[in-house]
C-alpha positions in Angstrom: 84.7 236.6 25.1 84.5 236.2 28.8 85.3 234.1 31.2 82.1 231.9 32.3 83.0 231.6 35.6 84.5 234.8 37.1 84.3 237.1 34.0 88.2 237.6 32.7 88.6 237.4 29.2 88.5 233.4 28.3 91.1 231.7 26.4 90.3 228.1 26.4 87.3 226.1 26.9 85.0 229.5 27.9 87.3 229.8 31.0 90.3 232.2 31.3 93.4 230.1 32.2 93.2 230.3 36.1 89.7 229.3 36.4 90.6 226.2 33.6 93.8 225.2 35.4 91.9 225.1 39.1 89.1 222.4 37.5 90.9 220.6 34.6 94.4 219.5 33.1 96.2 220.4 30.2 98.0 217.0 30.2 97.3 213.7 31.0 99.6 211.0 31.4 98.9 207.1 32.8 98.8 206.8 36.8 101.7 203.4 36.6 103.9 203.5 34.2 106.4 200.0 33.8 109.9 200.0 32.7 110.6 196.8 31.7 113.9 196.1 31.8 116.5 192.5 30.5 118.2 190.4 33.3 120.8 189.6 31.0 122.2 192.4 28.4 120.5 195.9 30.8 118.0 196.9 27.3 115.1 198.8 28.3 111.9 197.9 26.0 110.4 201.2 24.4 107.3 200.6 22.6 108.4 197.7 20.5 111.7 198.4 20.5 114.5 197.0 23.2 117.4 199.8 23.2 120.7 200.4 24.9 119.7 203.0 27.1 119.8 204.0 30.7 117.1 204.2 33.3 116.9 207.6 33.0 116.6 208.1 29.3 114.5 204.9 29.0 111.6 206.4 31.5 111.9 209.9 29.4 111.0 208.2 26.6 108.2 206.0 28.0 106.7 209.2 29.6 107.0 210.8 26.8 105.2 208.1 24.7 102.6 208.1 27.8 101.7 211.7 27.7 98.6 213.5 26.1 98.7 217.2 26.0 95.8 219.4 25.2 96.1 221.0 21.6 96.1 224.7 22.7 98.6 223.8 25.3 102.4 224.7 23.5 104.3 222.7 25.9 108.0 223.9 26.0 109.7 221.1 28.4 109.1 218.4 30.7 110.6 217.5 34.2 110.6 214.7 35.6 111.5 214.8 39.9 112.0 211.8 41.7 109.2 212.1 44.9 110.8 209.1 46.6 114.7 207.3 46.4 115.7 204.9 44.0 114.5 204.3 40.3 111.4 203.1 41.4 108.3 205.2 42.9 106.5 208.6 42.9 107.7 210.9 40.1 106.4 214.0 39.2 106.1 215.0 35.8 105.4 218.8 35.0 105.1 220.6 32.1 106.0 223.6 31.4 104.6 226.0 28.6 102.0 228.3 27.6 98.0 228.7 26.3 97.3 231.5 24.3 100.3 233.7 25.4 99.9 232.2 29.2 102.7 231.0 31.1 101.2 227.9 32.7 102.8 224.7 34.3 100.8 221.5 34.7 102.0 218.7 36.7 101.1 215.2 37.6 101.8 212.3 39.9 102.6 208.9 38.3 104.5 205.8 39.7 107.0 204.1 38.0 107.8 200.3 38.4 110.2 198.9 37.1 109.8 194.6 35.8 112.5 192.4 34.5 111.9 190.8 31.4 114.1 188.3 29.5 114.7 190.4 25.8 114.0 188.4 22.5 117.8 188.6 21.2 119.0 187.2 24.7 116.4 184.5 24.7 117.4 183.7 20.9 121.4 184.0 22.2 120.6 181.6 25.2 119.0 178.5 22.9 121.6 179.1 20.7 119.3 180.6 18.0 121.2 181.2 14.0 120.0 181.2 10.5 123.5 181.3 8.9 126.7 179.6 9.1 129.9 181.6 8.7 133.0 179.4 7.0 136.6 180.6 7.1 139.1 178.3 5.4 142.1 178.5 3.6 143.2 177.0 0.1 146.1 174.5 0.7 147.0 176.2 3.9 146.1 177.1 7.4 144.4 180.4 8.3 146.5 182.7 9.4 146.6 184.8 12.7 146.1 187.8 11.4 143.6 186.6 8.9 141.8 185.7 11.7 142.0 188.7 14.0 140.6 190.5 10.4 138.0 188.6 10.7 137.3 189.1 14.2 137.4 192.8 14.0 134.7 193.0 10.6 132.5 191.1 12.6 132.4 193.5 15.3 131.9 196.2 13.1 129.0 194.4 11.3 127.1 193.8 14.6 128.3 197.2 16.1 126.7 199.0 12.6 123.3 196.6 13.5 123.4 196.5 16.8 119.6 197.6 16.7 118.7 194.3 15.2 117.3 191.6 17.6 119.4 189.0 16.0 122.5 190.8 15.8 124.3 188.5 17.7 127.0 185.5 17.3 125.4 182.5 19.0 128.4 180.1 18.5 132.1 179.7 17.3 133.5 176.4 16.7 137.0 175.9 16.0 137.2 173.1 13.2 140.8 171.2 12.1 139.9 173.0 8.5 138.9 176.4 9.5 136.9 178.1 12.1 132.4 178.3 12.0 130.9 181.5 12.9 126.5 181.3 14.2 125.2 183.8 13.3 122.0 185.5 14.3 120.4 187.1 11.2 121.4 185.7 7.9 121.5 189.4 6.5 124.5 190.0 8.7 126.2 186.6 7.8 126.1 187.0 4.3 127.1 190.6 5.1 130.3 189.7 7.3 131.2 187.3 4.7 131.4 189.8 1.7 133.4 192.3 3.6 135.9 189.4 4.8 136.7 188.5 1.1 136.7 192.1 0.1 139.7 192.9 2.8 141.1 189.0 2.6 140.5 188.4 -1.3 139.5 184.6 -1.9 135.6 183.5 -2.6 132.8 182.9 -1.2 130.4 180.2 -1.8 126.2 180.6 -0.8 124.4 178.1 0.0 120.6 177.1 1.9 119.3 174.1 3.7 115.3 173.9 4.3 115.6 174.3 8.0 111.4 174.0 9.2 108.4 175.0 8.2 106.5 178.2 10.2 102.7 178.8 9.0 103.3 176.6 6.1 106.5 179.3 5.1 109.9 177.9 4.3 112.8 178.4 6.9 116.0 178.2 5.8 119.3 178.1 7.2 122.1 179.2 5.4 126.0 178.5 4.6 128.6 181.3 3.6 131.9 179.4 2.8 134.7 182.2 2.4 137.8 180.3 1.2 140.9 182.2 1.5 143.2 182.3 -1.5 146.1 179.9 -1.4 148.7 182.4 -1.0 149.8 185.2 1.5 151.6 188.0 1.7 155.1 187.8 1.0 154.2 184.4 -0.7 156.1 183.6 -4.2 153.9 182.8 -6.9 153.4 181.9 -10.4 151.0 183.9 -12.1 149.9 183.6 -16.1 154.0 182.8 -16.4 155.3 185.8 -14.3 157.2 185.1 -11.0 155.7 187.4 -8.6 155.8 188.6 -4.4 152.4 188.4 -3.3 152.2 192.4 -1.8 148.3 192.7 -1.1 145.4 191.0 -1.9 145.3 190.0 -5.3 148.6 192.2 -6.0 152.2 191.4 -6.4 155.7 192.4 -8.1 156.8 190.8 -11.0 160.6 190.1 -10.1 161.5 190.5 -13.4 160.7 193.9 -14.1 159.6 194.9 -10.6 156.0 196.2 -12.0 153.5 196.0 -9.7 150.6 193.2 -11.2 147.1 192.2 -10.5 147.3 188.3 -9.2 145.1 186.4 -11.8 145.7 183.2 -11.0 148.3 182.6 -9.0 150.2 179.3 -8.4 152.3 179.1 -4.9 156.3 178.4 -5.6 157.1 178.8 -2.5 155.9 180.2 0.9 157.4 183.1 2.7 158.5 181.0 5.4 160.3 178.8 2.7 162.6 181.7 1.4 166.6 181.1 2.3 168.6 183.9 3.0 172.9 184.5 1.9 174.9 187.1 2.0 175.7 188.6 -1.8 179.9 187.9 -2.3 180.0 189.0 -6.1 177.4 189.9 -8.8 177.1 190.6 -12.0 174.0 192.4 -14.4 172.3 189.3 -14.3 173.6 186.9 -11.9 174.2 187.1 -7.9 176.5 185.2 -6.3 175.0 184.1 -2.7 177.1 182.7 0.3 175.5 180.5 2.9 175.7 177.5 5.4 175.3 175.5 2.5 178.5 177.0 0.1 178.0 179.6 -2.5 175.5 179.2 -5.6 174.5 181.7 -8.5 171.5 183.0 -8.6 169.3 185.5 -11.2 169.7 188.7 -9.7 166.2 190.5 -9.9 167.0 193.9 -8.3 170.2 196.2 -7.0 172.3 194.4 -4.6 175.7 195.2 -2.7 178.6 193.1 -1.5 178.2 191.8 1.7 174.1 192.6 1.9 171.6 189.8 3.2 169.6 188.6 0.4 166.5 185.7 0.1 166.6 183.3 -2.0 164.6 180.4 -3.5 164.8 177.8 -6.3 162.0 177.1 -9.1 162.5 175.0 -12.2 166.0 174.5 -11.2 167.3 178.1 -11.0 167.4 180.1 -8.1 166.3 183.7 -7.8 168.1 186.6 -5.4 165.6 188.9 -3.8 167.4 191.9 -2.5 166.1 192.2 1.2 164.8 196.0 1.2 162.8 195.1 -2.0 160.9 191.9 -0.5 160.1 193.6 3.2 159.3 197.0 0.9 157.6 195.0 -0.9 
């Protein structure tokens, strides 16, 4: 087949691809294109979408979006060149490719503005938009530093792992005499946040809703995740189904008796690591340990290997108090 218009052989639309290129386009994109970008957090809106990009990558993918290519046109990259300084103004966008075995390149002019639009998780963070609460307390106790700093850290994972989500975001934190509230954004990630604190913390955790409003006759709720920390820490002495035990872990201690490790069932505080005595070991039997201190010099029940003159803890229960050799507690 020919060309219609100066005779070559024709390859799309009648026309060989020099007569086709000098009257039409291959692609087509829109004259003003807007990059919208937030005041607040820098997102770039992309379709529906607001995403962590730069200028750059956000107008590629707007153009991209924008374009309309012709279906015999096998387009191999686009360019984009600035025509002007500054993120705003003339751009060229080409396109370069082939039709039918034909190198061709087809370029258009577009300008780009760029309009500064308030993003819907910044405009939820600003009013102080949650749908879920975020308890940490402690059984019998206050939380703990470290405890805390865990917490701290999942919940920046969580919202790290979602930060595509809108409502990934913690709105408020208020520090209460019993504990510390967490607002969250998107209830998902509360009740998410509040699993994976009492899988690294051990304790329970407690679900509740409150009707909150009603939104085209559909329920709103807000809800409550109470995490309650267990009662005991680490290096804690308790009293588990009769055993006498170092709390080592989350839910797992060392019976003192026969220095097994256990799985904490339901464990009774004694005493509390910062409660233990230390002495220094003056004589010792198999089963008892005597302990020097401030105090004098008392017998204890020895429950590991100790030497003369070695630091020991100590602590009383029921009237008898128990030695702890000093590598096996900080081992521990």
């Amino acid at each position: 087949m020919r060309c219609a218009i100066c005779g070559n052989t024709a390859v799309i639309d009648g026309m060989c691809i020099d007569c086709y290129m000098k009257r039409n386009k291959l692609s087509w994109v829109d004259d003003i294109i807007e990059v919208v970008r937030c005041p607040k957090c820098g997102y770039f809106k992309v379709g529906r979408r607001w995403e962590n990009l730069d200028f750059e990558s956000a107008l590629l993918e707007l153009i991209h979006s924008s374009v309309r290519i012709h279906p015999q046109f096998d387009v191999e990259h686009l360019e984009v060149e600035p025509l002007t300084t500054g993120e705003v103004g003339k751009y060229i966008i080409r396109l370069v490719g082939n039709v039918e075995g034909y190198d061709v390149v087809d370029e258009s002019i577009v300008e780009v503005r760029l309009k500064s639009r308030t993003c819907e998780r910044c405009t939820r963070l600003s009013g102080g938009y949650y749908e879920a609460i975020v308890q940490i307390r402690a059984d019998d106790r206050e939380i703990e530093r470290d405890e805390l700093e865990t917490v701290k850290d999942i919940i920046n994972r969580v919202l790290e792992r979602e930060s595509d989500n809108q409502k990934a975001f913690v709105s408020k934190i208020v520090e209460r005499k019993e504990g510390i509230d967490f607002y969250f954004g998107d209830k998902n990630i509360g009740r998410k946040v509040s699993r994976e604190i009492v899988k690294a913390l051990g304790g329970r955790l407690i679900e509740s809703r409150k009707l909150h409003t009603r939104i085209d006759g559909r329920d709103v709720y807000r809800y409550t995740f109470a995490v309650r920390l267990p009662c005991y820490r680490i290096g804690d002495i308790v009293l588990d189904n009769g055993r006498i035990c170092i709390v080592t872990g989350k839910d797992k201690g060392i019976d003192i008796d026969n220095l097994s490790s256990v799985n904490l069932k339901e464990p009774k505080v004694v005493r509390r690591r910062e409660e233990l005595e230390k002495g220094v070991v003056v004589n010792y039997d198999e089963y008892i340990v005597e302990i020097a201190n401030e105090s004098g010099v008392l017998q204890a029940v020895k429950t590991g290997n100790v030497e003369i003159g070695e630091e020991v803890y100590f602590f009383e229960h029921d009237s008898r108090f128990y030695a702890i050799p000093k590598e096996m507690y900080e081992g521990g």
